[in-house]
C-alpha positions as CSV (number, residue, x, y, z in Angstrom):
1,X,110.1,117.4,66.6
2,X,106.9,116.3,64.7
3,X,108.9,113.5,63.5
4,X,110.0,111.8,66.4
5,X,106.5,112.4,68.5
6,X,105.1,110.2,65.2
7,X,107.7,107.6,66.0
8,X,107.2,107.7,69.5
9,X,103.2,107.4,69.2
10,X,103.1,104.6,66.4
11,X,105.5,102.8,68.7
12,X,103.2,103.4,71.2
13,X,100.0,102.2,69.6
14,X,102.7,99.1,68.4
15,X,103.1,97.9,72.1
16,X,99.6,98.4,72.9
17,X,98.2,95.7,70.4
18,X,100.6,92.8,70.7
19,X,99.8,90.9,74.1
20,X,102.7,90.9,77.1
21,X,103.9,87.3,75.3
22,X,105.2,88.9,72.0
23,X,106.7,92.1,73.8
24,X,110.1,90.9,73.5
25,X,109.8,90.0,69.8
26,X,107.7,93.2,68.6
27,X,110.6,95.2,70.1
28,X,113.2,93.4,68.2
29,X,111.4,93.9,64.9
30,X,110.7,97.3,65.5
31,X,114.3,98.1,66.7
32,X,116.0,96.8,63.1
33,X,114.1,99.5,61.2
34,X,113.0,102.9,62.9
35,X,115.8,102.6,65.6
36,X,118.2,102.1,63.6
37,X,117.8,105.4,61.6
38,X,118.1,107.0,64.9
39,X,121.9,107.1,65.3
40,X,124.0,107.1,68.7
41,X,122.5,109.3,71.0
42,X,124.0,112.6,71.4
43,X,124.5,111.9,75.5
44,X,124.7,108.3,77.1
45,X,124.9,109.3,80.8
46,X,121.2,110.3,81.7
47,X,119.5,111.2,84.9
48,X,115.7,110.6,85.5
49,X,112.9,111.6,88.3
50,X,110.5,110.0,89.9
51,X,108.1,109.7,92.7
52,X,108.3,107.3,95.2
53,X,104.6,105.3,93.8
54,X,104.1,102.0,92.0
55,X,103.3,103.0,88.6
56,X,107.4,104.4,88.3
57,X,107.6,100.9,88.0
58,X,108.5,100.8,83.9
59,X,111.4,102.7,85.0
60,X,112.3,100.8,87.8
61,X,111.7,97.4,85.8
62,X,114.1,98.9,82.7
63,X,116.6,100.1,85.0
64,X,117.3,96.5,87.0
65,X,116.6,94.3,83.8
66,X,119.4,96.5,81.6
67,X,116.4,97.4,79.1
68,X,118.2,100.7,79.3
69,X,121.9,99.6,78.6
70,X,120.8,97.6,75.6
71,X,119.7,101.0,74.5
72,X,123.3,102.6,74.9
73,X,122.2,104.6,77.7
74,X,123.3,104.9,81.0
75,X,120.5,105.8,83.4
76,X,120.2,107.1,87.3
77,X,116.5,106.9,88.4
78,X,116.6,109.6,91.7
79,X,113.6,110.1,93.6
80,X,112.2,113.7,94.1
81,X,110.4,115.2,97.4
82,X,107.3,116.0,95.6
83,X,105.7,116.8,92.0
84,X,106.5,120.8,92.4
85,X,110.1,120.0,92.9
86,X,110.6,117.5,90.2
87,X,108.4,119.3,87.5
88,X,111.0,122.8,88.4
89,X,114.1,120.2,88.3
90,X,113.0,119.0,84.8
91,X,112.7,122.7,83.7
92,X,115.7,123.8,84.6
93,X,117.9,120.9,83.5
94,X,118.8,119.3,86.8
95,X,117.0,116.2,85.1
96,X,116.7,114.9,81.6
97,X,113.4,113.8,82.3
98,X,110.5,112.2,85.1
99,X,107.7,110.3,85.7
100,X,105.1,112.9,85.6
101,X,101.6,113.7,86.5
102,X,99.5,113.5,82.9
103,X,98.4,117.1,83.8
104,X,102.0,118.5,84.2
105,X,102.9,119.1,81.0
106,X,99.9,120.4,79.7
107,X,99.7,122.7,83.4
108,X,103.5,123.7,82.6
109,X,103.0,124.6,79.0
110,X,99.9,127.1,79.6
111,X,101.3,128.5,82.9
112,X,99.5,127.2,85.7
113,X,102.0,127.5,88.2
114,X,105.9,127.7,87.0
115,X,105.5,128.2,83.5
116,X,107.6,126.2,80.6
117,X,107.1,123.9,77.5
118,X,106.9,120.7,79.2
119,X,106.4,117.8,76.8
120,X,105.3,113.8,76.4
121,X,104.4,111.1,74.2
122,X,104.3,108.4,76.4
123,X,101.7,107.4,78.7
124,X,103.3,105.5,81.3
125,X,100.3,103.9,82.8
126,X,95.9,104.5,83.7
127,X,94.2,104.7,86.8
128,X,96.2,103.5,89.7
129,X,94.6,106.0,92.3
130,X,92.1,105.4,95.4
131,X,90.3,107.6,98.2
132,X,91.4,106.9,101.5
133,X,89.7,107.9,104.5
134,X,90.1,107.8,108.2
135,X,89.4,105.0,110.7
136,X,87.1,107.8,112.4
137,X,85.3,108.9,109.1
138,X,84.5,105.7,107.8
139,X,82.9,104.9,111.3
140,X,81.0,108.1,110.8
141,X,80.0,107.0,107.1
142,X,78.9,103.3,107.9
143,X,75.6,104.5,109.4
144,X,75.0,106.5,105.5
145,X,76.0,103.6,103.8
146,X,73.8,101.3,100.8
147,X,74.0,97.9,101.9
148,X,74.1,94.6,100.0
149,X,71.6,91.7,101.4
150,X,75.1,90.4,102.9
151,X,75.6,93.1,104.7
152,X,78.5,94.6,103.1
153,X,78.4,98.1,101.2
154,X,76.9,98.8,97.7
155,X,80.4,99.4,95.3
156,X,81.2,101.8,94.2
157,X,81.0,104.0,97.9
158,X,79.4,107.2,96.8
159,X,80.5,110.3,98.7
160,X,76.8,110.6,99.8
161,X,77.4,108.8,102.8
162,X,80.5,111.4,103.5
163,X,78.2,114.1,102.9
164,X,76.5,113.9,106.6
165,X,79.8,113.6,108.6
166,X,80.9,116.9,106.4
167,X,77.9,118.6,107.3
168,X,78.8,117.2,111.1
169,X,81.9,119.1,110.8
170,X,80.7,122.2,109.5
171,X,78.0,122.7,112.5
172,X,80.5,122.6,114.6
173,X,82.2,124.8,112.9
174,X,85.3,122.7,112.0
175,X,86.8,122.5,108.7
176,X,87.3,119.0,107.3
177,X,90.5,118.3,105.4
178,X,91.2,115.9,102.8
179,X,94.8,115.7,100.6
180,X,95.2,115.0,96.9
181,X,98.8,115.6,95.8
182,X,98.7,118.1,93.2
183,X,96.6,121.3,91.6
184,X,96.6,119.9,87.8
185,X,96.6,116.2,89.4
186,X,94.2,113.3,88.2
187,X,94.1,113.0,91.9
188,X,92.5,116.4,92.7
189,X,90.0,116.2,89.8
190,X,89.0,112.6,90.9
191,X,88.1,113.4,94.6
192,X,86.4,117.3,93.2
193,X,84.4,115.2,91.3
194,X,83.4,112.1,93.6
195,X,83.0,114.8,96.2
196,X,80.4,116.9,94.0
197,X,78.9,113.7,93.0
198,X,77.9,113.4,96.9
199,X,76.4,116.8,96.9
200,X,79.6,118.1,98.6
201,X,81.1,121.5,97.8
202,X,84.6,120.8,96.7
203,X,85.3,124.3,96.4
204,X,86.6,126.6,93.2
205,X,89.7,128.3,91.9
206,X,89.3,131.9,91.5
207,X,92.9,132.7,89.3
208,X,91.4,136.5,88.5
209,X,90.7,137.1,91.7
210,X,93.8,135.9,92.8
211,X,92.9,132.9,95.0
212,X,94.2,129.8,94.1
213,X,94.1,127.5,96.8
214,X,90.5,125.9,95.2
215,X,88.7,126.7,98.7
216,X,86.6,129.1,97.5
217,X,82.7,127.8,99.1
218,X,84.6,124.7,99.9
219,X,82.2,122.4,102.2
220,X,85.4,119.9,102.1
221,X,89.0,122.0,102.0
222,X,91.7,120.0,100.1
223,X,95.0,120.8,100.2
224,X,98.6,119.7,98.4
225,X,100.3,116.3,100.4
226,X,103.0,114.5,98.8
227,X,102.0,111.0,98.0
228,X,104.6,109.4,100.5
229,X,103.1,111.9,103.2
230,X,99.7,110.8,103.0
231,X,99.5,108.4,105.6
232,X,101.1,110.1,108.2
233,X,99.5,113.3,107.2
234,X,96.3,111.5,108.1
235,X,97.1,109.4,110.7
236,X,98.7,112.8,112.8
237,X,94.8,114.2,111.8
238,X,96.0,117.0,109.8
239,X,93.4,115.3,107.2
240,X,90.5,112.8,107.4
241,X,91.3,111.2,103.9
242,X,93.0,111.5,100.8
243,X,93.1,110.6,96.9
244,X,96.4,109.0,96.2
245,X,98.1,106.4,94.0
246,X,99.7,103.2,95.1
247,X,101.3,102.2,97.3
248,X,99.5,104.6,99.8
249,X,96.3,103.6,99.8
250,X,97.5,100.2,100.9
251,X,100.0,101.8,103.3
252,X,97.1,103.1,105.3
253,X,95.4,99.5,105.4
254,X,99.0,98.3,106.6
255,X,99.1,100.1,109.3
256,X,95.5,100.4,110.1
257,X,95.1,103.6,109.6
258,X,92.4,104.3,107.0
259,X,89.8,102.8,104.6
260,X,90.1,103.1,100.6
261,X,86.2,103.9,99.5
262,X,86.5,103.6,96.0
263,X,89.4,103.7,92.7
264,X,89.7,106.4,90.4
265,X,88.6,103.1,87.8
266,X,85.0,103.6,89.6
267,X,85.4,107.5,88.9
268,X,87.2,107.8,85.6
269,X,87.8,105.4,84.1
270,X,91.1,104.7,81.6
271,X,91.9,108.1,83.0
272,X,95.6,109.2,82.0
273,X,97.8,109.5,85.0
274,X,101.3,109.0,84.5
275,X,103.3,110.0,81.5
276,X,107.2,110.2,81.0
277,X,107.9,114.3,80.5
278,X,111.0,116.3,79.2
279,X,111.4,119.9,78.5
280,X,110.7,121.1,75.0
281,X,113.8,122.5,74.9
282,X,115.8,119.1,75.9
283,X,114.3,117.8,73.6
284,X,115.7,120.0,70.6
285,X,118.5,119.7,72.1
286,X,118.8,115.9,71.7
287,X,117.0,115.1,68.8
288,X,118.6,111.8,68.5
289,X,117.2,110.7,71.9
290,X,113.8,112.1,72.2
291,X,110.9,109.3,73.0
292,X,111.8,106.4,70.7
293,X,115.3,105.9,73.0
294,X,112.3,105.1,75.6
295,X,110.8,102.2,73.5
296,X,113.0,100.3,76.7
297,X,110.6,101.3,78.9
298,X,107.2,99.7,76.9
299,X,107.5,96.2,76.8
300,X,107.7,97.2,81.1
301,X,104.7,99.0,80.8
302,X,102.8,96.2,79.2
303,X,104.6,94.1,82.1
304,X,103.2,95.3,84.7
305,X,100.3,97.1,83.8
């Protein structure tokens, strides 16, 4: 096990330092040495989960470009209904491994939530995320908002300018709902903090108490969306905003829906929030293919990130 996270980390670091030109050639040299040592894999046919969001896109690009098949390996990329179900499909075998949420492993492993050794050494991309909200709400915010000489707002957005329409809410006693897609999510770390930032209570978890919805003195109550939900979730008025990845940010400028206020770059950045995860167990299993059989997929990381 220790010996094939090494490999897979000093390839890592490998594909970090050469630029996107030399990809091709730093595989090539890498590939006559450790590689090799590697053997045949012990299974050829493989099945892997994702997320319908942009940053699956190192699968996607090693699935369509045969980076895969020079490999030896035979891969189906199937898209899963949300990160609960594909993190419980990866335990149980159903797939060999997924485009995860950085925190999933790490979540899995310690038991928050289902609980399994989850495992990764491959970051499959940073950042990537946004906060949306609501034609309504950023009407509401304008008024609150630091203005350049131009006219136009002071970047980053801060949630200060949120923090009135909140309070607005909360007189009236309404609640006001925003998404993030998952628990141990960049996503819901990102808007708890931007939201705090603002003076806005984003509410606690209380585990020994058992409450676990993070709405504990909430001012803002955030709840669990899937990312291809978001939109309509929003637009329907179930929530007045959301901290997603792409393409779902955008979406909501598509079809005019919503404003993004800031990146997660603004809030954290570099922040991990992809990685490529397999259970600890499949992994034993198939020593022969653990994260080195995934060098295909890092000269498409350097691609297109």
């Amino acid at each position: 096990m220790k010996k094939w996270t090494q490999l897979g980390t000093q390839i890592g670091k490998t594909f970090h330092r050469v630029s996107t030109a030399t990809i091709a050639t730093a595989t090539l040299l890498v590939g006559t040495s450790a590689w090799a040592e590697l053997g045949e894999p012990e299974i050829e046919e493989l099945k892997f989960g994702f997320i319908k969001l942009t940053d699956m896109a190192p699968l996607a690009v090693a699935y369509e470009k045969g980076f895969f098949e020079d490999e030896g390996l035979y891969v189906t990329l199937e898209a899963q209904a949300n990160w609960k179900v594909l993190l419980d499909r990866v335990i149980d075998g159903e797939l060999d491994g997924a485009h995860m949420l950085a925190g999933q492993p790490l979540g899995a492993t310690i038991g928050i939530g289902t609980k399994a050794e989850v495992i990764t050494a491959f970051s499959m991309d940073l950042n990537g995320n946004a906060i949306t909200v609501s034609n309504k709400t950023w009407s509401a915010m304008k008024p609150h908002l630091e203005m350049q000489a131009d006219g136009k707002p002071v970047h980053p957005i801060k949630a200060d300018a949120l923090k009135p329409v909140v309070e607005g809410y909360l007189d009236e006693g309404k609640p006001f709902n925003m998404g993030m897609v998952f628990p141990v999510s960049t996503h819901n770390y990102e808007l708890r903090y931007w939201l705090a930032a603002g003076g806005i209570h984003p509410g606690y978890y209380a585990p020994k108490s058992g409450d676990n919805s993070g709405q504990v003195n909430a001012d803002v109550l955030l709840s669990v969306t899937p990312p291809p939900q978001m939109p309509a979730t929003m637009e329907a008025g179930t929530i007045e905003g959301y901290c997603v990845g792409e393409p779902w940010n955008q979406q909501a400028v598509f079809k005019g829906i919503g404003v993004p206020v800031v990146t997660d770059y603004e809030i954290w950045k570099n922040n991990p929030e992809k990685v490529f995860g397999v259970s600890k167990s499949w992994a034993e299993e198939n020593p022969k293919y653990p994260y080195p059989r995934c060098k295909s997929a890092y000269p498409c990381c350097a691609l297109v990130g």
